[in-house]
N, C-alpha and C positions, 0 to 999 in steps of 0.2 A: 387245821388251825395251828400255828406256829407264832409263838411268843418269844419277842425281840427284849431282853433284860439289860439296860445300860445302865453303868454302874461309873459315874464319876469317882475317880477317889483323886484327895491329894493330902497326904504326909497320914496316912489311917492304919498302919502298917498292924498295930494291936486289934485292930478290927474287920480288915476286909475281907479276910481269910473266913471271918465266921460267917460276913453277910454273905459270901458268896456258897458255903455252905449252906447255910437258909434256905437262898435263893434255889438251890437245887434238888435240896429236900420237897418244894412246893410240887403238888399235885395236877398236873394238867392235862385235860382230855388231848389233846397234842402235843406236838413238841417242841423246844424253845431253846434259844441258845440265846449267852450271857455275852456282852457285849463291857470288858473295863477298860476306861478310859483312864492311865497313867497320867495327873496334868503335870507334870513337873516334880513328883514327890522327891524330898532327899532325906526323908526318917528311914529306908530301906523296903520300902514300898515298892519301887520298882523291883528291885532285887527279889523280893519276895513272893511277888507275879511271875516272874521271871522263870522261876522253879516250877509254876505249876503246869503241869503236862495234862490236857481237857482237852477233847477233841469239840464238845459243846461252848469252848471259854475261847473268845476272840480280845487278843490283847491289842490297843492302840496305844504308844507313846508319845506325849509332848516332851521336849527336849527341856521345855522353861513353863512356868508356872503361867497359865492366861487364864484359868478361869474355871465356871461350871459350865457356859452357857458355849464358849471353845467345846470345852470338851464332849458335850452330848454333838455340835456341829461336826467334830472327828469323826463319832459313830457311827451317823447316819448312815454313807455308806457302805459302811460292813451289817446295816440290817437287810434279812430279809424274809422277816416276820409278816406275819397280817395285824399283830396287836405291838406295840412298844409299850413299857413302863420304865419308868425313872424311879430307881432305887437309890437312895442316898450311901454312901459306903461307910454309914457310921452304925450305931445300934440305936437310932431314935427311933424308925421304923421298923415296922414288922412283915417281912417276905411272904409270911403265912396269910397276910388277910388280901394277898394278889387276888384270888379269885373274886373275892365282894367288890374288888376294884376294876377287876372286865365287863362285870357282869352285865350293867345296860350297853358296855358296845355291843357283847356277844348276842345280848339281846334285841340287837338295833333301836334302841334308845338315843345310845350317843354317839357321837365322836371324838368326846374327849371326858375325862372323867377324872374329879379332883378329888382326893382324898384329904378331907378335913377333918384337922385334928380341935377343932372347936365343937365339934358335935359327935363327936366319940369320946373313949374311956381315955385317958390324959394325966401324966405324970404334973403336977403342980408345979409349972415352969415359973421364968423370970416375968415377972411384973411388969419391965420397962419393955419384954419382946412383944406379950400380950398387948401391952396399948399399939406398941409402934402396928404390931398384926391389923389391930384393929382401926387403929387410922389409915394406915393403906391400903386395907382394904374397902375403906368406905369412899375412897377418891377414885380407886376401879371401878366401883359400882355406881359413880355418879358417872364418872369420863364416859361409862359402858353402858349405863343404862340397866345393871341387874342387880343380882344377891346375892353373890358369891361372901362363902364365909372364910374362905383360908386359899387365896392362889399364891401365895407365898409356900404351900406343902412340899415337901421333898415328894412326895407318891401322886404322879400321873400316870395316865394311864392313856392311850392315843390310839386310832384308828394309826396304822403306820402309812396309807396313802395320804392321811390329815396330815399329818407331822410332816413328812416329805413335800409339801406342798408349801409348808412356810422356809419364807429364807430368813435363817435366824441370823441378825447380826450384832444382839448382844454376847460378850465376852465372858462375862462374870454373872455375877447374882441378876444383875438386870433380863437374864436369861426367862424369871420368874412374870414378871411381866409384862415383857416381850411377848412371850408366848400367851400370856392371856388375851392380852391387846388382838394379836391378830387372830385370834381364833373366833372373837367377836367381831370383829371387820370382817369376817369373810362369813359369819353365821352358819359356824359348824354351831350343830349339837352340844351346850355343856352340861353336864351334870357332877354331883357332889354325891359322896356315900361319906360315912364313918369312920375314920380309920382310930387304931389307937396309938399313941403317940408316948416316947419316954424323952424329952427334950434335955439336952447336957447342959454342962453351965460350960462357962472358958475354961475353967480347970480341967474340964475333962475334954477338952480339945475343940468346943466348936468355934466357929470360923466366921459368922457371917457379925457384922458392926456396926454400932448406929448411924456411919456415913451411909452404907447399903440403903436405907429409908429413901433420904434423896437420890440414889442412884435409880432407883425401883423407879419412883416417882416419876423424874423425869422421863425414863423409859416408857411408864404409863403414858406420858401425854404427847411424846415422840411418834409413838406409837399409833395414838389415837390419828393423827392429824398427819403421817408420812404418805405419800404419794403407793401406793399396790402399784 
């Protein structure tokens, strides 16, 4: 078994360094190689990749800023795992709780597996993310027909033949619903576990805005209703 870790980062230069530590420190009956996808940084991010010499650390750069949903499309090709997971390159999540996050693919449970940070241990975030969370996710689970409590999570977790199978053509955050969309179109396996979650405010550099709402959204019903 061989674990594919991609790792978007864009302008994270104070922190990638650690995630990607983390990430390496994790425990796995196999073995796994880290996949960072450079989108465009210019806090010295690239630069600071640049240096590290890892024969397991596979670097891709974008010349210009496109996205999250770009950047894991970069990666694909350089996987060649049996499992992928999507690691955020900030510190909201946590690299140690990968394994509770395989666990039903390794178990043939699933094919994709969302780690929610609504039903795990959880830094007391913003207010206005928490609603926006929870009304887009209640418009996926009408468009989709299910339960899902957080497809918005930075930590998934993917059969790597599932993942390879969808043609992602969102750019950016619409990445997040894209990919839920068609994993339900095409009725892979999903499942949900625990994760615990430390979410930042904008001061402490995150990224995503309340335009991203209707971005999602629309993705969601693009999504729903696009010609396979």
């Amino acid at each position: 078994m061989k674990i594919s870790i991609i790792i978007p980062v864009f302008n994270e230069v104070n922190t990638i360094g650690k995630v990607i530590e983390a990430v390496e420190k994790v425990k796995f009956s196999g073995s796994r190689e880290i996949i960072v996808v450079d989108d465009g940084s210019i806090d010295g991010t690239r630069q600071f990749l640049e240096k590290i010499d890892d024969p397991n650390l596979k670097k891709v750069f974008h010349s210009r800023n496109q996205g999250k949903g770009a950047a894991i499309r970069s990666a694909l090709p350089q996987v060649s795992g049996d499992i992928v997971i999507i690691q955020d390159a900030d510190l909201e999540y946590y690299p140690d709780e990968f394994p509770q996050l395989i666990e039903p693919i390794l178990n043939k449970k699933a094919d994709i597996v969302f780690g929610s940070r609504f039903i795990g241990t959880h830094r007391c975030f913003l207010f206005t993310h928490y609603i926006g969370n929870k009304t887009i996710n209640l418009a996926a689970n009408i468009l989709y027909n299910t339960i899902l409590t957080d497809f918005m999570t930075g930590h998934k977790a993917f059969k790597a033949e599932t993942l390879k199978n969808i043609s992602i053509r969102s750019n950016r955050f619409g990445f997040e619903a894209e990919i839920t969309g068609m994993m339900f179109r095409k009725n892979f396996k999903v499942y949900e576990v625990p994760i615990s979650y430390s979410g930042r405010d904008y001061c402490e550099g995150k990224k995503i805005k309340w335009t991203d709402f209707f971005v999602c959204l629309w993705w969601l019903v693009y999504t729903k209703f696009r010609r396979l």
